[in-house]
C-alpha positions as CSV (number, residue, x, y, z in Angstrom):
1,X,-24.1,3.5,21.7
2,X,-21.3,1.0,21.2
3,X,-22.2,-1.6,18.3
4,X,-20.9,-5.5,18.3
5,X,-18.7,-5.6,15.3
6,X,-17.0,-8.5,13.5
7,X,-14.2,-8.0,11.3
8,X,-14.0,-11.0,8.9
9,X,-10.3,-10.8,7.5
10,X,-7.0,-9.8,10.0
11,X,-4.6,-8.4,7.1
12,X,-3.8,-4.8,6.8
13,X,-6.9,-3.1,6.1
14,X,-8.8,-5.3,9.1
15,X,-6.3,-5.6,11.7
16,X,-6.5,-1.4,11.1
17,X,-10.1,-1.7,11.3
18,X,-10.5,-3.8,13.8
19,X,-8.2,-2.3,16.7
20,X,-9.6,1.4,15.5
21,X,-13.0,0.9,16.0
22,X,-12.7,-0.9,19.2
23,X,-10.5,1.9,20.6
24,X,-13.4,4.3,19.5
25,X,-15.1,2.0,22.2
26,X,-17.1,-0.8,20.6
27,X,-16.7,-4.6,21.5
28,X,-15.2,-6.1,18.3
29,X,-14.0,-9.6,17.1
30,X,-11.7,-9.9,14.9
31,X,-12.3,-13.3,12.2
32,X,-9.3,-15.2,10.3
33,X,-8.6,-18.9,9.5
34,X,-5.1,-18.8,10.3
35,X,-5.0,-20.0,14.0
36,X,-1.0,-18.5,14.0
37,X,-2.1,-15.3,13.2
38,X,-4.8,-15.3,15.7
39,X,-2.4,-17.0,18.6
40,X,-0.1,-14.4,17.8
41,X,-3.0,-11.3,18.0
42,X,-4.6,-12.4,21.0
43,X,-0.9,-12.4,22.5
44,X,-0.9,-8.7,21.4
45,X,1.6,-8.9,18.6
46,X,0.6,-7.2,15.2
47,X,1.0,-9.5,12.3
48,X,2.1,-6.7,9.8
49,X,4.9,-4.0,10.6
50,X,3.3,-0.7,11.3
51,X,4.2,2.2,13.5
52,X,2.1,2.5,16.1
53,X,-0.4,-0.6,15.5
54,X,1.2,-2.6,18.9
55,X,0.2,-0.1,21.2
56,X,-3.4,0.2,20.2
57,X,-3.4,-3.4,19.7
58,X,-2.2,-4.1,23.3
59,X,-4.3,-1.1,24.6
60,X,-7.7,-2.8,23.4
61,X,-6.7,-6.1,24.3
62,X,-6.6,-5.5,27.7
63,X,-9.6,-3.4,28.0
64,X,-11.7,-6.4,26.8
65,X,-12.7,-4.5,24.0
66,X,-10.9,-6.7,21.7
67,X,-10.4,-10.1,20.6
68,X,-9.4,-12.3,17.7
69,X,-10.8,-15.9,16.9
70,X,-11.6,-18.5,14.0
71,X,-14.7,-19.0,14.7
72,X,-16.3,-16.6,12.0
73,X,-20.1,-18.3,12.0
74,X,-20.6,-17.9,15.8
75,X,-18.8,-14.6,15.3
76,X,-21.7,-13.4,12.5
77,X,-24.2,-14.3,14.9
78,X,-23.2,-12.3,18.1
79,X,-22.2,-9.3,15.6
80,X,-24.8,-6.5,15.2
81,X,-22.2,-5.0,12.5
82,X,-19.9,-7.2,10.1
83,X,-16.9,-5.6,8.6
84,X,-15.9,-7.8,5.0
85,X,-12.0,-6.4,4.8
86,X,-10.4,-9.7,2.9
87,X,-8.4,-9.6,0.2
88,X,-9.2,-9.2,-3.5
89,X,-6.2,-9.4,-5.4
90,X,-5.6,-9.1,-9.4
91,X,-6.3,-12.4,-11.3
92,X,-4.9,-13.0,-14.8
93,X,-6.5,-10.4,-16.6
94,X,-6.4,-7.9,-14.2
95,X,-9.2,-8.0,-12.3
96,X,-10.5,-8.0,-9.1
97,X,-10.7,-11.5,-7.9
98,X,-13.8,-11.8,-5.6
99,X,-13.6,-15.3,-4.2
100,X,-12.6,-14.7,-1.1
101,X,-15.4,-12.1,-0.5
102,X,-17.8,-14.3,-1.3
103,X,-17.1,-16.7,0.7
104,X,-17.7,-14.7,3.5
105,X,-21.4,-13.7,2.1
106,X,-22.1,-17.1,2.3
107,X,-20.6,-17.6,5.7
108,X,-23.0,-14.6,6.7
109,X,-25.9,-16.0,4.6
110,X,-25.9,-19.4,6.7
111,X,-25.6,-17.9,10.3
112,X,-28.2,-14.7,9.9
113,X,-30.1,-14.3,12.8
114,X,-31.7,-10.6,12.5
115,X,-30.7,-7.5,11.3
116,X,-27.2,-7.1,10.4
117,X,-25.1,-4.6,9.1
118,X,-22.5,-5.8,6.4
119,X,-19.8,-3.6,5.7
120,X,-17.6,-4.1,2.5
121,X,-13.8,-2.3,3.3
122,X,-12.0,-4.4,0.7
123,X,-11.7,-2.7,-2.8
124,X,-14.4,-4.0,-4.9
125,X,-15.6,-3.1,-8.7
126,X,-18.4,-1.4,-9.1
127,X,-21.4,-3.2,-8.8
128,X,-20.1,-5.5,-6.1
129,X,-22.1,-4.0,-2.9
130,X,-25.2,-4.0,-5.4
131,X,-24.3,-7.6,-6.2
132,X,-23.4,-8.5,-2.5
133,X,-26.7,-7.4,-1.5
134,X,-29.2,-9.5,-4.0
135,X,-27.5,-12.3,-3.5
136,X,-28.0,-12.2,0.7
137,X,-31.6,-11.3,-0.2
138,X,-31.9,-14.0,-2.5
139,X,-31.2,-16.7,0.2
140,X,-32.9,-14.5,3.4
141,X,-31.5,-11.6,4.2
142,X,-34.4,-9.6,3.8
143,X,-33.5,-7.5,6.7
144,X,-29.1,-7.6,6.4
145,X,-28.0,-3.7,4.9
146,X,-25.2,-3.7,2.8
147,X,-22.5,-0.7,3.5
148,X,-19.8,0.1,1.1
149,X,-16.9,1.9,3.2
150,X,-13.8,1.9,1.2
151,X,-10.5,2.6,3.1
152,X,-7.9,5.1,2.4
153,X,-4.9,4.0,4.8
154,X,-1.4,4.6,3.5
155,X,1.2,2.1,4.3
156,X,3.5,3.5,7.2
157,X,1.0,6.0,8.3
158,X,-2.2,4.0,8.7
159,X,-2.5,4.5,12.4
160,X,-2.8,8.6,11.5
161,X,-5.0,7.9,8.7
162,X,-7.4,6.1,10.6
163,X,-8.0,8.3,13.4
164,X,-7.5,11.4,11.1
165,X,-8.9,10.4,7.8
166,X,-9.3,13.4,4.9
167,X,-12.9,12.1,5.0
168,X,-15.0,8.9,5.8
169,X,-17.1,7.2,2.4
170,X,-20.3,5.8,3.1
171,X,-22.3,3.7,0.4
172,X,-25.3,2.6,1.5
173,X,-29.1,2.6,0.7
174,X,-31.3,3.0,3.7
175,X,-31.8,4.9,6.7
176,X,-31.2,2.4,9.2
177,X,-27.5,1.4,7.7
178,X,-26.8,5.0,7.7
179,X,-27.6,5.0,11.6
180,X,-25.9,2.6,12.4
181,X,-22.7,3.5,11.1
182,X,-22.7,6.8,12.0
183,X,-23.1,5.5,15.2
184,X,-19.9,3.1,14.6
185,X,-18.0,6.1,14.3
186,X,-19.3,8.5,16.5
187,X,-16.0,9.4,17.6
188,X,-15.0,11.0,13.9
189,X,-18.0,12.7,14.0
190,X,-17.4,14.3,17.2
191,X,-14.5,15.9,16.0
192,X,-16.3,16.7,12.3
193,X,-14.2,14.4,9.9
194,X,-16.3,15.3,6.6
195,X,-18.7,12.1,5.6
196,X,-19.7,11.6,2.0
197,X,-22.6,9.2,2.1
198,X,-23.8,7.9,-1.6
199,X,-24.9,5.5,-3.5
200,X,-22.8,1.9,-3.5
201,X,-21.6,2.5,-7.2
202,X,-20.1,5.8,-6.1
203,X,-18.5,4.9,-2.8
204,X,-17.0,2.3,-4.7
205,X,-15.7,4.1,-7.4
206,X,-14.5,6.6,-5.3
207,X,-12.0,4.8,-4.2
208,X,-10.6,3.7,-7.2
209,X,-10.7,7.2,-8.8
210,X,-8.6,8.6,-6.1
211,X,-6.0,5.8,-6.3
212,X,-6.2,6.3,-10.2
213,X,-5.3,9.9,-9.9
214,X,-2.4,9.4,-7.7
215,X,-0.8,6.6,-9.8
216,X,-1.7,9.6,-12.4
217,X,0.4,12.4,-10.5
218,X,3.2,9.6,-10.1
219,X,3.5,8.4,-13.3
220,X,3.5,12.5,-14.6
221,X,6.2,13.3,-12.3
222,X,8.5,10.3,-13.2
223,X,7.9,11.2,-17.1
224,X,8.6,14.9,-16.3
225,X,12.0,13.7,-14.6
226,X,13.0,11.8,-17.7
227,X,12.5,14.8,-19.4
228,X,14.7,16.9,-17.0
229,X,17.4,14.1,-17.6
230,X,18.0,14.6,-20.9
231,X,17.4,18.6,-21.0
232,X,19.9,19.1,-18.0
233,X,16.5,20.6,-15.8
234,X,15.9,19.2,-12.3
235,X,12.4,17.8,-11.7
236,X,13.3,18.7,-7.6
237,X,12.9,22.0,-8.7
238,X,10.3,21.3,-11.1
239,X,7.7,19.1,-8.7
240,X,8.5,21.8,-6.1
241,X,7.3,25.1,-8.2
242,X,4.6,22.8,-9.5
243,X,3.2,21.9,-6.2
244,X,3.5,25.6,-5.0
245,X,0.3,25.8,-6.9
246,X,-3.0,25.4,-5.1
247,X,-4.9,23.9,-8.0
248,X,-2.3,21.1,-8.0
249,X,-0.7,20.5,-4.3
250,X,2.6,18.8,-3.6
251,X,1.7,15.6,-2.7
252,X,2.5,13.2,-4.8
253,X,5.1,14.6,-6.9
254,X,8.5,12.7,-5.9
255,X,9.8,11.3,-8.7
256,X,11.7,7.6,-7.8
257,X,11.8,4.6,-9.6
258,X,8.2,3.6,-10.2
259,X,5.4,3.4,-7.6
260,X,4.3,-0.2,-6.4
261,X,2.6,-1.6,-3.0
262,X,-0.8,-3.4,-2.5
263,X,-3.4,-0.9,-3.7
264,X,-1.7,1.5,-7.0
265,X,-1.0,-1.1,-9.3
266,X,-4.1,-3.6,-8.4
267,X,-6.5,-0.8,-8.1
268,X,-5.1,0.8,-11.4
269,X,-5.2,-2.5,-13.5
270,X,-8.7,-2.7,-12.3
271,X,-9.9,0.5,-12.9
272,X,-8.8,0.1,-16.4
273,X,-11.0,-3.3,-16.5
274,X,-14.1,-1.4,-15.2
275,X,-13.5,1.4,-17.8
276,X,-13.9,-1.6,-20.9
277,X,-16.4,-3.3,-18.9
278,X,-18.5,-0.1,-18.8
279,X,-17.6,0.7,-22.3
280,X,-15.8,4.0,-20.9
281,X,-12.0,3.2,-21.6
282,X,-9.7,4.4,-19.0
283,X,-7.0,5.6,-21.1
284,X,-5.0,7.6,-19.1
285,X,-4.7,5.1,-16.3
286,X,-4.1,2.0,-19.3
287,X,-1.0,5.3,-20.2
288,X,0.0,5.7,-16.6
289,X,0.7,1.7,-16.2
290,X,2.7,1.1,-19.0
291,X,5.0,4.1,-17.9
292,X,5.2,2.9,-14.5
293,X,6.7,-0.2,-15.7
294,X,8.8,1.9,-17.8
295,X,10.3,3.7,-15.5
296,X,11.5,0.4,-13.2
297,X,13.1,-0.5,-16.9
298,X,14.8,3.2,-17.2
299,X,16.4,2.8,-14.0
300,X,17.7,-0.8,-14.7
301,X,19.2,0.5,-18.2
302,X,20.7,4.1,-16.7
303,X,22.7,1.4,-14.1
304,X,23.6,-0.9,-16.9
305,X,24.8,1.9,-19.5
306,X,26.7,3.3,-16.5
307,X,28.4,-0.1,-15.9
308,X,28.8,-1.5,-19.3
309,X,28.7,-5.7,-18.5
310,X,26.9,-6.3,-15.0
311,X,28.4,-9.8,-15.8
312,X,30.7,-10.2,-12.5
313,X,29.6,-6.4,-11.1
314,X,28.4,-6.4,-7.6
315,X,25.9,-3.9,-6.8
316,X,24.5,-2.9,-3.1
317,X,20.9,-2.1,-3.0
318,X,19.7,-0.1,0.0
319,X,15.8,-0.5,0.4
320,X,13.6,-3.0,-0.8
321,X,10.3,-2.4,0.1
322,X,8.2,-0.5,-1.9
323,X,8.2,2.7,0.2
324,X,9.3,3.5,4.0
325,X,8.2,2.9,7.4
326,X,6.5,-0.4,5.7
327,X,7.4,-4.2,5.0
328,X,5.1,-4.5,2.0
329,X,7.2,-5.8,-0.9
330,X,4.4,-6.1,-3.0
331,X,5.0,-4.8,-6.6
332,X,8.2,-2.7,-5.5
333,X,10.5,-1.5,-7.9
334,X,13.3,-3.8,-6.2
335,X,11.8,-7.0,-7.7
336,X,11.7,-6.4,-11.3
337,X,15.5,-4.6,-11.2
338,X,16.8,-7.3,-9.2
339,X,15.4,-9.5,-11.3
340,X,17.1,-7.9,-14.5
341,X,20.4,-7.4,-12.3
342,X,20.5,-11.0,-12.5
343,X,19.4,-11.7,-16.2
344,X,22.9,-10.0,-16.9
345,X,24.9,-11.8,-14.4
346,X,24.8,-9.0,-11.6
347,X,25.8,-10.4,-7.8
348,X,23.3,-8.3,-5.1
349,X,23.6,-7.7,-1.9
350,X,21.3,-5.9,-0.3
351,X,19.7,-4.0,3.3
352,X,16.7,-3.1,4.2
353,X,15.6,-2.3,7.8
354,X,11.7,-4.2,7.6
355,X,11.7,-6.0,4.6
356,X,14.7,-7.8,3.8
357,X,12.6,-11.5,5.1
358,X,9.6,-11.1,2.8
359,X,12.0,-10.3,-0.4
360,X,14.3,-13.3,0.6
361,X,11.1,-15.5,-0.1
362,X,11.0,-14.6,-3.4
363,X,14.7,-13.9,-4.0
364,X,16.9,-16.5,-1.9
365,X,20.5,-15.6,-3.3
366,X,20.5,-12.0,-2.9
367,X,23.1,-12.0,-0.3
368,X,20.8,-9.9,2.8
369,X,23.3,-7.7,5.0
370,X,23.2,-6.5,8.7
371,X,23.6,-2.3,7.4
372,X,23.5,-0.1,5.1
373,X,27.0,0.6,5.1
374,X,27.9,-4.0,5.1
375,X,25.9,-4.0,1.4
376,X,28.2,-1.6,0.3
377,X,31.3,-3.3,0.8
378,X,33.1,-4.3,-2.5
379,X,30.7,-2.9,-4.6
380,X,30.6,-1.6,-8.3
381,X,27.4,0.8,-7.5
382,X,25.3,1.4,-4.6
383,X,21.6,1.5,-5.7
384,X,19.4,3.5,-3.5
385,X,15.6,2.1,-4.0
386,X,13.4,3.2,-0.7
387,X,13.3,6.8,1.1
388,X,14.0,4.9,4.5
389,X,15.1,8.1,6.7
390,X,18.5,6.0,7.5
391,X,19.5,6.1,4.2
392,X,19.2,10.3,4.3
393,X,22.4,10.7,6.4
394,X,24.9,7.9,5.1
395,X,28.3,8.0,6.1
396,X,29.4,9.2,2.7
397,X,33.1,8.9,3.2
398,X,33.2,5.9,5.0
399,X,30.8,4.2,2.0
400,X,33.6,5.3,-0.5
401,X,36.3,3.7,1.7
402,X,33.9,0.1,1.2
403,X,33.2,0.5,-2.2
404,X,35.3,-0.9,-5.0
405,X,33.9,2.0,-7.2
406,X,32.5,4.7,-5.6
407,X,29.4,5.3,-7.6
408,X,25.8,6.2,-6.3
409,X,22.6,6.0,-8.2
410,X,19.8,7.4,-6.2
411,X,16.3,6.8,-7.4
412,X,14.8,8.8,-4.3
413,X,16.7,11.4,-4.9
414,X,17.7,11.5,-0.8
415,X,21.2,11.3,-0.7
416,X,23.3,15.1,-0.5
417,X,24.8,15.8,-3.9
418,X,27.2,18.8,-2.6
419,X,28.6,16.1,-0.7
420,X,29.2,13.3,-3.4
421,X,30.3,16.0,-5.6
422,X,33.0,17.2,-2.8
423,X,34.1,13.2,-2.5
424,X,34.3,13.1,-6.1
425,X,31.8,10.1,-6.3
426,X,30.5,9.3,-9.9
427,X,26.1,9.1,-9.1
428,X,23.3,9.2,-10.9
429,X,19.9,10.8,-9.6
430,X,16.2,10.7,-10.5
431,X,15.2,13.9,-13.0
432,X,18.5,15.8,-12.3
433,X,22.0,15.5,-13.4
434,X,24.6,13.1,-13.2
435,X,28.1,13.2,-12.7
């Protein structure tokens, strides 16, 4: 039977949420404060850049299955099911900084009028579903159940992922949540998408586990690669044989310049919090931090030894975002070597196909080109940060006609070596050799 849901929070993880489970045919509401952003849904346009998200946007809009509004406490009371999916971002130390979810909980604990289901999606430290739950008790809720269903979207996939997750986690405590949300989606279960249903503690470390072992098999790769540098090996080769192995697997094992986005490097820096907290330490994911941040450095000081004085160079920088097929900025690699490039006097200029108006708010006088091939023109070194598929099949010879030096250094390791090699470009590569 189709629920009445209300997804408090229209960002990445809820817009996702919200336009997934009303195409799996429940009536939902989607909650924000930002009246723009909820003009602009209602109108049908998606708020975030990912591949696929208009249609299903559009699709449920017009159905009537979907809507957006501000008005979260009359919201609460029509839902029978309320999915929390705001943001909890790092504060100073590190850790998970809850206000925002609270707030909610109290926006839930003034407008209760029967049973309700509350979903937590945002990423939350253990305890927090435990926590959520006394403290909507304490002022009430006697009959509110408290879900903890982490999400495991990837950035420039997430449409995929949310019709064909790897598995669905359930936290939850009694019978009747557990009913409820299997009834919310009934449409995974149809087509037997494996549920683990647990305890809150677990669900919720679950999630950070699995982003903790991933920042693991990054950071690895990228240290292997360094390696392979200075041995002459080639960690393509390497990551390859290695993921040929079944107790391994190949995802996960590109080496580039550092991972970054909204979830590795919060949900990492948290997990090592919990790990003190709990008097457990986490020290492999405190290891795998401090190399990430490493390797953004390594691939600032391989451009600058390759350059001598950046005073005066001009380099091009294709891809700013923190991976492809996504806008998300957010802790990329590009804003900590741009911001070294221009500690040492470096001029930038730079394309990206999504994400070149979100890095211009933090970095105004990187000069932002039309193409790929425009931020190569008069450069000293062409500096290839994001896997964007565009960037796979470059013009070589007509990028060493713009140039002022024909060098490459590819961090993604994307760009045809024969080929420089046969142009006699100077380049620089992740984990293999130079020339």
């Amino acid at each position: 039977m189709a629920k009445k849901i209300c997804v408090v929070g229209t960002g990445y993880v809820g817009l996702l949420t919200a336009v997934g489970l009303a195409d799996f045919g429940n009536t939902v509401v989607g909650v924000d404060i930002d009246k723009a952003k909820i003009d602009a849904l209602n109108a049908g346009k998606p708020i975030i850049f990912e591949p696929g998200v208009e249609e299903y946007l559009e699709r449920n809009i017009q159905s009537g299955r979907l809507r957006f509004t501000t008005d979260i406490a009359g919201s609460i009371r029509e839902a029978e099911v309320i999915f929390v999916a705001v943001g909890t971002p790092p504060g100073e130390n590190g850790e998970a900084d809850l206000q925002y979810l609270m707030r909610v909980v109290d926006s839930i604990c003034q407008n209760l009028n029967g049973h309700k289901v509350v979903v937590i999606k945002s990423t939350v430290p253990v305890g927090t579903n435990r926590l959520v739950s006394e403290a909507i008790i304490a002022r009430g809720g006697k009959d509110v159940d408290v879900v903890s269903n982490p999400e495991f979207l990837r950035e420039g996939k997430a449409v995929y992922d949310f019709f064909h997750p790897d598995r669905v986690v359930v936290g939850y405590s009694s019978p009747k949540a557990r009913e409820i949300v299997e009834d919310v989606y009934r449409a995974l279960h149809r087509v037997n998408v494996p549920f683990v249903w647990c305890d809150w503690e677990s669900a919720e470390l679950i999630k950070y586990a699995s982003n903790g072992f991933l920042a693991i098999k990054i950071g690895f790769i990228n240290q292997i690669a360094c390696l392979a540098e200075e041995c002459g090996a080639d960690v393509q080769i390497i990551s390859k044989a290695m993921g040929m192995d079944g107790r391994i697997g190949s995802k996960f094992l590109h080496a580039g310049p550092g991972y970054g986005g909204s979830c590795f490097p919060k949900d990492t820096s948290a997990l090592a919090i919990i790990g003190k907290k709990y008097n457990a330490p986490q020290t492999l994911i405190e290891s795998v931090i401090e190399a990430n941040e490493g390797q953004k450095i390594r691939v600032f000081n391989r451009l600058r030894q390759r350059l001598g004085t950046l005073k005066g160079k001009t380099v091009g920088i294709l891809g700013l975002a923190f991976k492809a097929e996504t806008d998300d900025i957010r802790e990329s690699s590009a804003i900590t070597i741009v911001g070294k490039l221009f500690e040492e006097g470096a001029q930038i200029q730079a394309h990206d196909p999504k994400a070149m108006g979100n890095f211009e708010k933090i970095y105004p006088t990187v000069k932002y080109m039309n193409s790929e091939y425009d931020a190569c023109k008069g450069c000293d070194a062409l500096l290839v940060l994001t896997e964007w598929n565009e960037y796979r099949s470059l013009d070589l010879v007509r990028i060493k006609n713009l140039m002022k030096e024909p060098y490459v250094f590819d961090t993604r390791n994307i760009v045809d070596q024969d080929e420089l090699s046969a142009l006699d470009f100077s380049f620089d590569f992740i984990g293999r050799a130079g020339k």
